[in-house]
KOLSEPA-529124 format. One record per residue (C-alpha): residue in three letters; x, y, z. Coordinates in steps of 0.1 Angstrom, whole numbers, padded with zeros to 4 digits, always signed. Layout:
% KOLSEPA-529124
AlaXYZ;...
***
This chain:
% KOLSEPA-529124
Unk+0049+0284+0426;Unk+0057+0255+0451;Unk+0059+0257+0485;Unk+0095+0245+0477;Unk+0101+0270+0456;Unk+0111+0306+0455;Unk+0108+0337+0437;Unk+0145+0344+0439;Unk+0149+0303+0423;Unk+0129+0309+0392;Unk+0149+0296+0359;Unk+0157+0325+0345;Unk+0171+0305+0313;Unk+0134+0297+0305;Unk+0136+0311+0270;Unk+0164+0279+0263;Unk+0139+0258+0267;Unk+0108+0240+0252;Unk+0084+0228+0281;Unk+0079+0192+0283;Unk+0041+0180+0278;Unk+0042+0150+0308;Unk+0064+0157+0337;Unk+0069+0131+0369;Unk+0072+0169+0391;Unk+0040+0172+0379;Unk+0025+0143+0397;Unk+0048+0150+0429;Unk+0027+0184+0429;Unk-0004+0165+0434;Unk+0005+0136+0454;Unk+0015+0164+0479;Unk-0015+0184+0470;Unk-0040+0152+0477;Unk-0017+0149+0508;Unk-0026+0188+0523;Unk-0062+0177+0511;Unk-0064+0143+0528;Unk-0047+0158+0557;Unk-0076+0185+0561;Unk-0044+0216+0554;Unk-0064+0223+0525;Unk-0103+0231+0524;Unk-0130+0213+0497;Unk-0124+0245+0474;Unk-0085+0249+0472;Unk-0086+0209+0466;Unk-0114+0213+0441;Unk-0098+0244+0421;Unk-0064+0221+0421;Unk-0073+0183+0410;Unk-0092+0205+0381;Unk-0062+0219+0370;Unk-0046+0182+0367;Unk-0075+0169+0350;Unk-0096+0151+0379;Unk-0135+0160+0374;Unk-0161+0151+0397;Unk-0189+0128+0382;Unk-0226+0128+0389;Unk-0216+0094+0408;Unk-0200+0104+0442;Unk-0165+0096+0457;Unk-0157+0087+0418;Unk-0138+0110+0392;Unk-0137+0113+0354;Unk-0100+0118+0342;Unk-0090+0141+0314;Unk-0062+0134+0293;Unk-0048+0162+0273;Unk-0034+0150+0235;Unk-0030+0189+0218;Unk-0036+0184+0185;Unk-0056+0149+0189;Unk-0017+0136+0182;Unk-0017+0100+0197;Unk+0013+0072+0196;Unk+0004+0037+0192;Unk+0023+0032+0228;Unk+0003+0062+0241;Unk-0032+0043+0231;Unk-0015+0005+0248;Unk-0010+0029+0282;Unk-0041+0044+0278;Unk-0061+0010+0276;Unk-0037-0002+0303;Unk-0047+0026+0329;Unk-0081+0023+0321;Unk-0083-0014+0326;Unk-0065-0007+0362;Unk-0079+0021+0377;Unk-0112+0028+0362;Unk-0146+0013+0347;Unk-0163+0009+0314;Unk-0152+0026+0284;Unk-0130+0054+0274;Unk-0142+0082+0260;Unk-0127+0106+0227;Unk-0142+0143+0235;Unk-0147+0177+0212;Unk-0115+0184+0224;Unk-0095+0155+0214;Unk-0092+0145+0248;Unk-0094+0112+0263;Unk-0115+0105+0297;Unk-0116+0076+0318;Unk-0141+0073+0343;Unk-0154+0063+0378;Unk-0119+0064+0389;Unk-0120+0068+0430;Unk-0099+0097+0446;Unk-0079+0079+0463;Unk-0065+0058+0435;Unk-0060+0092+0412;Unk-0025+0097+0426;Unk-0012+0064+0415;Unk-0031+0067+0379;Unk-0020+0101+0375;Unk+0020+0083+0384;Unk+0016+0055+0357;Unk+0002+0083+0331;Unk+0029+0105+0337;Unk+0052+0083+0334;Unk+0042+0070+0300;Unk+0046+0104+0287;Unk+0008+0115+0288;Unk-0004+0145+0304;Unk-0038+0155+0323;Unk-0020+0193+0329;Unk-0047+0221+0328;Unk-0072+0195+0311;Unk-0101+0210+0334;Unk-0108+0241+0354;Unk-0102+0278+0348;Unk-0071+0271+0326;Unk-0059+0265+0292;Unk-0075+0238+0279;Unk-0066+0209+0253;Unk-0058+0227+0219;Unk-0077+0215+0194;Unk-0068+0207+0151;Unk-0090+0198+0121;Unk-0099+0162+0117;Unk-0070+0155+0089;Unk-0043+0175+0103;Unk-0013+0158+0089;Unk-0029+0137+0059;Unk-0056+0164+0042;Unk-0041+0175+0007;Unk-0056+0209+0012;Unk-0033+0218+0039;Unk-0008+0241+0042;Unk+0005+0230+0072;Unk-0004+0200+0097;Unk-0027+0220+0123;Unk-0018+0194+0152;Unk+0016+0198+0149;Unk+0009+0238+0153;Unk-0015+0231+0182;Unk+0009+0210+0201;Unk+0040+0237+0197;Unk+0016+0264+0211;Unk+0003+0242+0241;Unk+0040+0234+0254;Unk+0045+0274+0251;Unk+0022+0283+0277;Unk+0018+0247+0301;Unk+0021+0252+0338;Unk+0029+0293+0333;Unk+0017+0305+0361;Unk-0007+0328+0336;Unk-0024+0301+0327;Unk-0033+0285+0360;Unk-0063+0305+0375;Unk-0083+0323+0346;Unk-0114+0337+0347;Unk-0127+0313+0331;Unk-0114+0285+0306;Unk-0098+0294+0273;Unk-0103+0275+0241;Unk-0082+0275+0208;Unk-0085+0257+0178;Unk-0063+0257+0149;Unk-0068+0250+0112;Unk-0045+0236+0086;Unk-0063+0258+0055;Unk-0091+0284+0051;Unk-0115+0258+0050;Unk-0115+0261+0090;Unk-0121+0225+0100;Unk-0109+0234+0131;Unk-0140+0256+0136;Unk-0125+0287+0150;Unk-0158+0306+0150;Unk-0166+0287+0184;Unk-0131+0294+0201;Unk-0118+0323+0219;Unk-0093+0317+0198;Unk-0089+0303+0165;Unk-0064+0301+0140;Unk-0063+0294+0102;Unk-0034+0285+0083;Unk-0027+0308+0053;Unk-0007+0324+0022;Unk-0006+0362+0020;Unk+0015+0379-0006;Unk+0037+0352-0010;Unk+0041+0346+0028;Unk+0028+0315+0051;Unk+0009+0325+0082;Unk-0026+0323+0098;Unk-0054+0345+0099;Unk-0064+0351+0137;Unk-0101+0346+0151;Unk-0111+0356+0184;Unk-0143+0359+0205;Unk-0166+0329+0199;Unk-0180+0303+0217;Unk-0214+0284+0218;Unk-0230+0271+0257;Unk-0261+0291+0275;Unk-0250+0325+0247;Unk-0239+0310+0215;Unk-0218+0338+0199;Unk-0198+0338+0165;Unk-0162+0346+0165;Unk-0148+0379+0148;Unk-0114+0387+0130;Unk-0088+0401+0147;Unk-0058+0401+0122;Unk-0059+0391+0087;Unk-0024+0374+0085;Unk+0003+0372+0110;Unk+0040+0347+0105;Unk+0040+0318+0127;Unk+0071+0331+0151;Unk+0042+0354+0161;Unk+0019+0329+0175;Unk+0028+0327+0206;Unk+0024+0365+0211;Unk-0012+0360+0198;Unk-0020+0334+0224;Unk-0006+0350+0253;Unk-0020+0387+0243;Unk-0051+0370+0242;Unk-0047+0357+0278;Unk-0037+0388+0288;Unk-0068+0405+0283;Unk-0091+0372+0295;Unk-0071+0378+0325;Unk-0074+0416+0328;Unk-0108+0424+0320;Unk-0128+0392+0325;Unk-0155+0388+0350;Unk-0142+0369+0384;Unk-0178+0375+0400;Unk-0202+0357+0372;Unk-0181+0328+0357;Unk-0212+0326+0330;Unk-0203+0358+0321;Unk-0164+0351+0318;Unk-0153+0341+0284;Unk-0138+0359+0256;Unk-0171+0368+0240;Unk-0186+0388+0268;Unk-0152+0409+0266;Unk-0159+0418+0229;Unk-0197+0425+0238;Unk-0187+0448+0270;Unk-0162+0462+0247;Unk-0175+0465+0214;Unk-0158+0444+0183;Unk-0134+0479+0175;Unk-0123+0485+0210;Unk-0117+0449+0218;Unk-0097+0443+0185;Unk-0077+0476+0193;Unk-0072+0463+0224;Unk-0060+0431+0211;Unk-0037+0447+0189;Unk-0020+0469+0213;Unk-0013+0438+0236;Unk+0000+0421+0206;Unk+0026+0448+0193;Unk+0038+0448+0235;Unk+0040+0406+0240;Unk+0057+0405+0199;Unk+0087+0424+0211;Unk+0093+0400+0242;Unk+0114+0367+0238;Unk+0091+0340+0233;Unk+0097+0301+0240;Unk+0118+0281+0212;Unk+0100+0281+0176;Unk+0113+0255+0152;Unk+0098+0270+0117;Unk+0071+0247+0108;Unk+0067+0226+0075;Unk+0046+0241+0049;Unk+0034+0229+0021;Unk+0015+0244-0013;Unk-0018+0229-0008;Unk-0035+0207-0039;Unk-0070+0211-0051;Unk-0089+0185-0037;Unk-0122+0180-0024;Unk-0133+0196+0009;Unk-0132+0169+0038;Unk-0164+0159+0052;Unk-0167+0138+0084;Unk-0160+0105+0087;Unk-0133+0103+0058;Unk-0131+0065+0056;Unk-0094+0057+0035;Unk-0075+0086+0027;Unk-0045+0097+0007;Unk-0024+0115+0023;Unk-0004+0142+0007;Unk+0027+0122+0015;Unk+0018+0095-0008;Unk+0007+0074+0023;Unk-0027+0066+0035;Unk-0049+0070+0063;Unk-0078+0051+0076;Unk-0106+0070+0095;Unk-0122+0052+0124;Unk-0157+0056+0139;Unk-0164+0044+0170;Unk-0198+0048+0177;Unk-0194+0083+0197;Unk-0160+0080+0202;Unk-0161+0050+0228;Unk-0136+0025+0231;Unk-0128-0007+0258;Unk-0094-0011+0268;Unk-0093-0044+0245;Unk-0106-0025+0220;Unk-0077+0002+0221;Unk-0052-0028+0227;Unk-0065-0046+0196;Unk-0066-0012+0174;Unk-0027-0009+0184;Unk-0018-0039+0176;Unk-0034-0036+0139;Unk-0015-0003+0138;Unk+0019-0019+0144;Unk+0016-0048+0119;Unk+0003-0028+0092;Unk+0034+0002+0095;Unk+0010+0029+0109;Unk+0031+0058+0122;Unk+0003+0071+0148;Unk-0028+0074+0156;Unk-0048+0108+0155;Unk-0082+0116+0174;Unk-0109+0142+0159;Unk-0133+0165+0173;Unk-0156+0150+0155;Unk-0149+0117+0183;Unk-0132+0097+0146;Unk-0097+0076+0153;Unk-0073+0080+0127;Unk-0047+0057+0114;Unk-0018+0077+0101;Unk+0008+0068+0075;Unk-0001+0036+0068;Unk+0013+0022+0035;Unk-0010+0025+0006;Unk-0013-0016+0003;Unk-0018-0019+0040;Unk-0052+0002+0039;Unk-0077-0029+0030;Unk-0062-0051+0056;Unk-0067-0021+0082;Unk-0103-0014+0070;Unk-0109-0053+0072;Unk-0093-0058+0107;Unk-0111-0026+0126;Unk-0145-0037+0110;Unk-0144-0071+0128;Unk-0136-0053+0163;Unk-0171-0034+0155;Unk-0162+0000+0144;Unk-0169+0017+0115;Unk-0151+0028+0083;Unk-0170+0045+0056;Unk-0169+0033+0019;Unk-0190+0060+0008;Unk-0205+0092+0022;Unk-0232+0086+0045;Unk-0225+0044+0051;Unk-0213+0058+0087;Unk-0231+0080+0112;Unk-0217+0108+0113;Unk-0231+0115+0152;Unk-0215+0133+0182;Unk-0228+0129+0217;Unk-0211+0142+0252;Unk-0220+0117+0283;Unk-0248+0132+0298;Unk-0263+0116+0330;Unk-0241+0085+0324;Unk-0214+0105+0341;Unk-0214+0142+0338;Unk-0230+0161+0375;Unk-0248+0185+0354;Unk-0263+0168+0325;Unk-0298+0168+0323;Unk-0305+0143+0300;Unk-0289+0105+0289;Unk-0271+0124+0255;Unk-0253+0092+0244;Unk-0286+0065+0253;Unk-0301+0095+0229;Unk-0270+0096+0202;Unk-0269+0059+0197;Unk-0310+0058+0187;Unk-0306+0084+0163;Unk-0272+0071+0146;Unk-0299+0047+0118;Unk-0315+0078+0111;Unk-0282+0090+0095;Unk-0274+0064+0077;Unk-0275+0060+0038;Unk-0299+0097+0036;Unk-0291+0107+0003;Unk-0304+0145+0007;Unk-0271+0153+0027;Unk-0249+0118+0028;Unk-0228+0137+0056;Unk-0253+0151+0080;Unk-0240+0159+0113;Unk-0266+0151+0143;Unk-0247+0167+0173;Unk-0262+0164+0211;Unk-0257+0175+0241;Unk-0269+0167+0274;Unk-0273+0203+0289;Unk-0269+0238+0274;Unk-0231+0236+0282;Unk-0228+0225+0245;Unk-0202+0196+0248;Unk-0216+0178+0224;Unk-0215+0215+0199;Unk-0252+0209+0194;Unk-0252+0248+0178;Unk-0227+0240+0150;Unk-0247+0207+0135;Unk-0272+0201+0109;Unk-0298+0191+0131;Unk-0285+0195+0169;Unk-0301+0184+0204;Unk-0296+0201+0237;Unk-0310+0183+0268;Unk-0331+0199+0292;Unk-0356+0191+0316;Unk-0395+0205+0315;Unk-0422+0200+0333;Unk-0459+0186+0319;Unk-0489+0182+0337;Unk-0467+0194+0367;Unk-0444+0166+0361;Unk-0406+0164+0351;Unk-0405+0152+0319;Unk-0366+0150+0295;Unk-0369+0172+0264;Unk-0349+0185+0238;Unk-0339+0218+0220;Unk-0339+0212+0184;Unk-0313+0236+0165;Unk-0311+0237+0126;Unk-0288+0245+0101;Unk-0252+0250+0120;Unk-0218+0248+0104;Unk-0184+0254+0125;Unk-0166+0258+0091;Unk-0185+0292+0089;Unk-0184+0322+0112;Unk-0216+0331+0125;Unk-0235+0299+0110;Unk-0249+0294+0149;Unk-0277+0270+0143;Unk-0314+0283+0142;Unk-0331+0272+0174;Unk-0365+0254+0168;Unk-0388+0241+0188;Unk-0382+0220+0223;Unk-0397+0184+0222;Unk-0407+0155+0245;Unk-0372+0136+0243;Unk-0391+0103+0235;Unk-0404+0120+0203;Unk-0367+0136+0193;Unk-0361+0111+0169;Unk-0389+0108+0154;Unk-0388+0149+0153;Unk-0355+0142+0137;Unk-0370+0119+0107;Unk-0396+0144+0098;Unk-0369+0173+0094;Unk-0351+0155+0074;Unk-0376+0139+0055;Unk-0391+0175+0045;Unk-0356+0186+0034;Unk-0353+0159+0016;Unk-0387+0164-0003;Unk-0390+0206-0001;Unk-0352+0221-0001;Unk-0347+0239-0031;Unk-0322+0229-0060;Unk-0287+0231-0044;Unk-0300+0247-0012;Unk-0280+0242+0021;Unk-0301+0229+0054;Unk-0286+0264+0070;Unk-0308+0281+0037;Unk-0337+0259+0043;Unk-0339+0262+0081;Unk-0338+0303+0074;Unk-0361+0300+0045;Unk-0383+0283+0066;Unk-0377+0306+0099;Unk-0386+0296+0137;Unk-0424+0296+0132;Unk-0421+0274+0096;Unk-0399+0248+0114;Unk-0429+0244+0142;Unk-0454+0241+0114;Unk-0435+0214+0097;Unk-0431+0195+0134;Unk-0466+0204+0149;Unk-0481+0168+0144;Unk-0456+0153+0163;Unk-0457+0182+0191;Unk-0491+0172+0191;Unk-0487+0134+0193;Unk-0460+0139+0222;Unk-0490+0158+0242;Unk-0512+0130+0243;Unk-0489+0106+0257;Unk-0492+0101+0293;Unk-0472+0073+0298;Unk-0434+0072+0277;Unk-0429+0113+0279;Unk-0416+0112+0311;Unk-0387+0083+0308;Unk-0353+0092+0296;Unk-0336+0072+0269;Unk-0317+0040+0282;Unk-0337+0045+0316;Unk-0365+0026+0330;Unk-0371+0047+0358;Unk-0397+0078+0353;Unk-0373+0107+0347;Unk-0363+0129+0372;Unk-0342+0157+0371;Unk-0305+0158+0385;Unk-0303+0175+0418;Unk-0287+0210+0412;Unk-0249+0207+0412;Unk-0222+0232+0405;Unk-0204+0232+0372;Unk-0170+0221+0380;Unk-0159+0234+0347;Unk-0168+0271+0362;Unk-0153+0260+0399;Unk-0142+0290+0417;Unk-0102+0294+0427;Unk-0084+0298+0454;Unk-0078+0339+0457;Unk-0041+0339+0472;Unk-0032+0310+0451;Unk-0043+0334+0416;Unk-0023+0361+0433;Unk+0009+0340+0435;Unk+0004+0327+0401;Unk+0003+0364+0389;Unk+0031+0379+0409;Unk+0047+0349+0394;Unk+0041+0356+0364;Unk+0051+0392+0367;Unk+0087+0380+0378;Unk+0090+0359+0347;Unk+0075+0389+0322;Unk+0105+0410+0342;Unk+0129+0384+0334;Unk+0118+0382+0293;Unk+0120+0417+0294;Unk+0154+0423+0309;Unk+0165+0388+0282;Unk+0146+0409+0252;Unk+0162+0443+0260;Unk+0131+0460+0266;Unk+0131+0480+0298;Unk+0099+0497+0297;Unk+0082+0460+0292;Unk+0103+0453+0326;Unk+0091+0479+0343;Unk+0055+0477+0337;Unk+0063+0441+0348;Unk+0079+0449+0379;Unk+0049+0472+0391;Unk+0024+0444+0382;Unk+0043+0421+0404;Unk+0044+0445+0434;Unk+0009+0449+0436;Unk-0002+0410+0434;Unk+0021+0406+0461;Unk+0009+0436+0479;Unk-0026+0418+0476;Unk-0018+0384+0484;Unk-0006+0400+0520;Unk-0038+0421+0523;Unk-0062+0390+0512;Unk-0042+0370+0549;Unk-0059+0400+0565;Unk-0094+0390+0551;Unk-0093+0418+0528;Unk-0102+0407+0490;Unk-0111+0439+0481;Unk-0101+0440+0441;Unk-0107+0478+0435;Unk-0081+0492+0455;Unk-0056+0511+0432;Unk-0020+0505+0432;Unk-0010+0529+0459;Unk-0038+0525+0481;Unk-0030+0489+0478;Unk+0003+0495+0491;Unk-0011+0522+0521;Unk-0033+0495+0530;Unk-0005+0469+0534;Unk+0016+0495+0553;Unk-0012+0499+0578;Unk-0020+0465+0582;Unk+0018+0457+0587;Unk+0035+0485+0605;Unk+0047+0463+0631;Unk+0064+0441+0607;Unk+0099+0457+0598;Unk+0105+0427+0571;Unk+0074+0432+0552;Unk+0078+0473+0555;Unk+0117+0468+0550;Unk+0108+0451+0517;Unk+0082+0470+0506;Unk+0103+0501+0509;Unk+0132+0482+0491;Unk+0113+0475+0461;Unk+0093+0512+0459;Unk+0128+0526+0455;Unk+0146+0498+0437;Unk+0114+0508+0410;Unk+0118+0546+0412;Unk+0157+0546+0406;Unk+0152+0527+0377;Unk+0123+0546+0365;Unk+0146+0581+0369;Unk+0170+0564+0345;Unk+0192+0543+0365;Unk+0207+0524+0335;Unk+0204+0486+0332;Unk+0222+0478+0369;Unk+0190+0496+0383;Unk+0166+0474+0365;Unk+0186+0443+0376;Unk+0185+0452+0410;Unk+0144+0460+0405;Unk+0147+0425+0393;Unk+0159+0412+0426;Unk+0144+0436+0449;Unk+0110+0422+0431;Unk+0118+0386+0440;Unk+0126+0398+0476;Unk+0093+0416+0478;Unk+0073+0387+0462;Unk+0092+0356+0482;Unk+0081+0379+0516;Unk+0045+0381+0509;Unk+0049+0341+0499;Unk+0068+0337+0535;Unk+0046+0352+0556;Unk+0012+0340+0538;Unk+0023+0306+0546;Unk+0026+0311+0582;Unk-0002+0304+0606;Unk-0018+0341+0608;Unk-0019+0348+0646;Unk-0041+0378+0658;Unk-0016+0387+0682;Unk+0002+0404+0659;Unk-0015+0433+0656;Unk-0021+0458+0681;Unk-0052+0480+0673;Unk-0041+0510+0698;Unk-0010+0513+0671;Unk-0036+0516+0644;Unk-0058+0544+0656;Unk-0046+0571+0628;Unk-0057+0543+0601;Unk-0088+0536+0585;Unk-0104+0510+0559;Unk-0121+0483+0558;Unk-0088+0459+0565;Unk-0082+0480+0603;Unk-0122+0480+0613;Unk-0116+0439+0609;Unk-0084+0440+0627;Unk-0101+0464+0658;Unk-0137+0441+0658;Unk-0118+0413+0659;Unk-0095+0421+0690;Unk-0128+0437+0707;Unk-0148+0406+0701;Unk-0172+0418+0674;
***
C-alpha cells in the first residue's frame, strides 16, 4: 500500500477485474521511491529491497544496474522487441540479454537514468514488476508454446493469465524468498517443472482438460527434484493452486537463512506427506474464495508427433502456420539486431515473436511460403537456424563476471568456446551444454547433458577458475538432477568436455541415454575416464590461473551479497500482509464465506498489531496473537487512538464470531481497515521518545518496555 493510499480506499470490486501487466502508477511508485531514496528518507536496504521488486539489479560494475523485463510466458510483440532495442540503445550498453526465465535484461544502466527507462518501458506496455527480489518472478512456458502439435493447450498463454492474477498483490511483494513456476503445454514437461516450486503440466483425465500440479523443486547450492502434489485439477482452479502455494512459502519459510528459504526446504522440514497434506488443505480453503477473471482457455486434442528437442529450426504449427526458431548465440542480441529481426517479422506476416528458456527467438505464425525467406534473412544478421539436429549449438550460458556481482567465473567467454564442440556430434545431435557462472544455477547447469558450474579454487596457494562438471541431467524428468563429476582447471573444461563426449560416443551401450551412461559409469568411473586431463591441468603453471576472455591472472570476485536473496524491509512485509488480509476479508465477504473472513480478519489484526510493535524496535516474530496485542497495549497506553481502535476491532471480531449475522462481519470489515490504516498512520510519523513515559509503565514487562525505560534513563 502507498503512502497515498488507505486501507479503508482499497477497491473492493477487485474480483471485476483482470490486472494489467504494465502500468504508468507503477513507474510513479518508483520515481517517488528513487525520490525518498535520493533524498536520504529511505536507507540503502528499503531502497535495495524496492528497485528489486521493479526489476533494477545491481551489477558487479558499481553505480550501474542490469534491468529485468518480465514477458510471462516468453510472449513477445514485434512492437515490444522495436521498444526493447530502442530503450536499450538509449539508456544502456552492449547487448541485450534472453534469460532461463524468458526475460529480457539490459545492462550498465546508471541509477539515475532508471526512472526515465522504467517511464519509456512502461509506457510501451512492458513490465519489469516483481522481475527480481523476494517476489514472484517471470513465469515461465515450454519452448513451443503456441506452435508444438503435441499440445493441449498453449503453456504461455496459461502462464501469462496466472502472472496478471497475482501482480502487485501485496502477497507477493516481500516473500521469503523468490518463487518460481513453470508451466507445460503436454506431459512431455518442456517446461521443466521438476526444478520449480511450482510447475504445471497440461493434461486429459477421464475425459476432462486440466494439469497435473508439481511442487518443491529447484536446483542452486541443493539441487532438489520436485514432487506431485495433485494428479489433475480444471484450469478455474489454477489460481487457487498458485496462491495456496504462496501461502505456505509465506507461512512456514525461513526469514532468517534466505538459503534455506524455498519451497524445497519446506517439503524436507516437513516431509513430502505432511507438506502435500498441507498443500491440500490450503487448496480446498483458497478454491472456495472468488478468484480474479478466468476466460476458459483453448484446448486442443494433441497429434502424435515427434518430441521437441531444442533448437527446432522451421516448424509446423498445429494451425497450419509455421514457425521459425532462432538461435542467437546465448541468447544475445544488439539493438540493430532486434530492430532488423522485427522488421523481417513484419514483411513476412509473423504474428509475434516468442522467447525460450532455452535463450531461442521464435517467429510465430508466419505463412508457410514465408519460412525460407525468414530462415534466409535471420542467417545474414548472424544467427542461427538449424536444418537438421545438431547444425546449431544447442548451449546455455548466464553472464557471469561480465555483469553478475556474484559470478565467479566468465560463464558466456566459457559458453561461446565450447558451442564447436556441439556441433554436428552425431552420438546425441541435441546435446545440451548448460553453464553457469556460480552455484546459483542460472545457467541450469544440473538439468544438462554435460553442465558447468563456476567456481573458484586455489593451487599452489593460488586462485585459480575451475569448473564443476555435472552429467546426465534432463528437466523433462523429475529427479534426473545431473551426476556431479569431477571439478577441473577451467582452461581444461573444454577439452574435459571433448573427452566425455568422445567416450560416449565410442562406449555408451546400444540405445543408452548419457543419464544411463553417466550412472553406469558412477562418480569414480567419470574421474577415471577424465584423469589424463586432471593430470595434464596439474602440470601447467602458467594458463590455469586465467579466466576465459581474460588476460589478467584470475582473481576471485570480492564477496558480495546476492541481491537475488536481498533482505526486506520488516514494516513494509507487515503492511503488505495486513494488506493482504483486508483483501482475503473482502473475497470472503464477495464469496459468501464467513469463516474464510474471519480467519482473515484476525490475520490482519495481528500484522497490524506488529507493524506498531516493530516502531518500538520490537521484531520479535514469536509472540502469539494475544500477547502481540498485550504488548501493543503496553507500549501504547497513552495513545487513546491506537487503544480506541484496537478495542474497536477486538469486539467488532468477537460479535461477529458469537454469530452476529452478515452486518457484524461488515462492520469487522471496516473496523479492520480502521485498525490497519491506524498502525499505517502512526508508523509513518516521526517516532518521538517523548511519548512514552516509563513511570506509567512500571506494572509492564517485556522486552519492548525494558527498551522504552533504558532508553529514557540513557542506557
Amino acid at each position: 500500500m502507498s503512502d497515498a493510499t488507505s486501507a479503508q480506499a482499497l477497491s473492493r470490486d477487485w474480483e471485476t477485474t483482470i490486472e494489467p501487466l504494465s502500468s504508468l502508477s507503477d513507474f510513479e511508485e518508483y520515481k517517488a521511491a528513487y525520490a525518498s531514496f535520493t533524498s536520504g528518507e529511505w536507507d540503502d536496504e528499503r531502497w535495495t529491497a524496492f528497485r528489486l521488486r521493479f526489476g533494477v539489479y545491481g551489477q558487479l560494475q558499481p553505480g550501474v544496474q542490469m534491468i529485468r523485463i518480465k514477458l510471462p510466458g516468453g510472449i513477445l510483440p514485434i512492437e515490444w522487441l522495436r521498444s526493447i532495442a530502442a530503450i536499450n540503445r538509449k539508456y544502456a550498453e552492449g547487448e541485450a540479454h534472453i534469460t532461463t526465465r524468458q526475460d529480457f535484461q539490459l545492462y550498465f544502466v546508471p541509477l539515475a537514468r532508471t526512472p526515465d527507462l522504467l517511464e519509456e518501458l512502461y509506457s510501451a506496455g512492458l513490465t519489469t514488476r516483481e522481475g527480481c527480489g523476494n517476489t514472484l518472478r517471470n513465469m515461465t512456458s515450454c519452448q513451443l508454446s503456441g506452435a508444438c502439435p503435441r499440445e493441449h493447450v498453449d503453456a504461455a498463454v496459461v502462464a501469462d493469465r496466472i502472472s496478471r492474477s497475482l501482480l502487485r498483490n501485496p502477497l507477493v511483494q516481500h516473500m521469503p524468498r523468490k518463487f518460481k513456476v513453470s508451466v507445460s503445454g503436454c506431459e512431455t514437461d518442456c517446461g521443466a517443472s521438476g526444478i520449480h516450486d511450482l510447475g504445471l503440466i497440461a493434461t486429459e483425465k477421464n475425459g476432462q482438460k486440466g494439469f497435473i500440479v508439481n511442487g518443491g523443486g529447484g536446483t542452486g547450492g541443493i539441487p532438489i527434484a520436485a514432487v506431485s502434489l495433485l494428479d489433475f485439477v480444471v484450469e478455474e482452479d489454477v489460481p487457487a493452486v498458485l496462491e495456496s502455494m504462496i501461502r505456505l512459502h509465506q507461512r512456514y519459510s525461513n526469514r532468517i537463512n534466505r538459503n534455506a528459504a524455498r519451497i524445497k526446504f519446506l517439503i524436507k522440514r516437513f516431509g513430502e506427506e505432511k507438506f502435500r497434506t498441507l498443500f491440500e488443505e490450503e487448496f480446498e480453503r483458497m478454491r472456495i474464495l472468488p478468484q480474479r477473471p478466468w476466460t476458459p482457455l483453448d484446448w486442443r486434442d494433441p497429434d502424435e508427433a515427434p518430441e521437441p528437442v531444442s533448437p527446432g529450426g522451421v516448424v509446423s504449427q498445429h494451425d497450419g502456420r509455421s514457425a521459425v526458431v532462432v538461435n542467437p548465440s546465448l541468447g544475445l542480441f544488439t539493438s540493430e539486431q532486434m530492430e532488423a529481426l522485427a522488421d523481417i517479422a513484419e514483411q513476412n506476416g509473423a504474428e509475434e515473436f516468442r522467447i525460450t528458456r532455452d535463450q531461442n527467438f521464435i517467429f510465430m505464425g508466419l505463412p508457410r511460403d514465408a519460412a525460407e525467406a525468414v530462415k534466409k534473412a535471420v542467417r545474414a544478421l548472424g544467427f542461427g537456424v538449424e536444418e537438421r539436429p545438431g547444425d546449431v549449438a544447442n548451449v546455455i550460458a548466464c553472464p557471469g563476471t561480465t555483469t553478475c556481482r556474484i559470478g565467479i567465473t566468465n560463464s558466456q567467454n566459457f559458453g561461446h568456446e565450447l558451442a564447436s564442440l556441439a556441433l554436428d556430434y552425431e552420438a546425441k545431435p541435441e546435446v545440451s551444454l548448460m553453464i553457469s557462472g556460480c552455484q546459483n544455477g542460472c545457467g541450469l547447469h544440473h538439468v544438462a547433458d554435460f553442465g558447468f558450474r563456476g567456481m573458484g579454487k586455489k593451487i599452489d596457494g593460488r586462485n585459480a577458475p575451475h569448473y564443476q562438471i555435472y552429467v546426465g541431467g534432463n528437466p523433462r524428468n523429475l529427479g534426473d538432477i545431473g551426476l556431479s563429476g569431477p571439478i577441473v582447471v577451467a582452461r581444461y573444461a573444454p577439452e574435459a568436455l571433448n573427452i566425455l563426449m568422445r567416450e560416449y560416443a565410442e562406449n555408451r551401450k546400444e540405445g543408452e541415454s548419457v543419464r544411463q551412461w553417466s550412472e553406469r559409469l558412477g562418480k569414480q568411473g567419470l574421474s577415471d575416464v577424465l584423469a589424463p586431463v586432471l593430470e595434464k591441468a596439474t602440470a601447467d603453471t602458467e594458463n590455469i590461473y586465467l579466466d576465459w576472455g581474460e588476460r589478467e591472472v584470475y582473481e576471485p570476485p570480492a564477496p558480495a551479497k546476492s541481491e537475488c536473496a536481498a533482505t526486506f524491509a520488516v514494516d513494509d512485509l507487515l503492511m503488505d500482509l495486513a494488506d493482504d488480509s483486508l483483501i482475503g476479508f473482502d473475497r470472503a465477504l464477495f464469496g459468501g464465506q464467513s469463516e474464510g473472513g474471519r480467519i482473515f480478519g484476525h490475520e490482519g489484526i495481528y500484522y497490524a498489531a506488529r507493524r506498531l510493535l516493530v516502531r518500538q524496535g520490537d521484531v520479535r516474530e514469536d509472540l502469539s496473537h494475544d500477547e502481540t496485542l498485550h504488548t501493543v497495549r503496553g507500549g501504547y497506553a497513552d495513545n487513546p487512538q491506537v487503544l480506541a481502535a484496537l478495542d474497536k476491532v477486538i469486539e467488532a471480531e468477537n460479535t461477529a464470531a458469537n454469530g452476529g449475522g452478515n452486518g457484524a462481519l461488515d462492520s469487522f470489515r471496516e473496523a479492520l481497515a480502521v485498525w490497519i490504516d491506524t498502525a499505517a498512520d502512526l508508523v509513518e510519523k516521526p517516532f518521538e521518545q517523548s511519548l512514552f513515559d516509563a513511570s506509567a509503565l512500571e506494572d509492564s514487562s517485556g522486552s519492548v518496555m525494558d527498551m522504552i525505560r533504558n532508553q529514557q534513563r540513557g542506557a
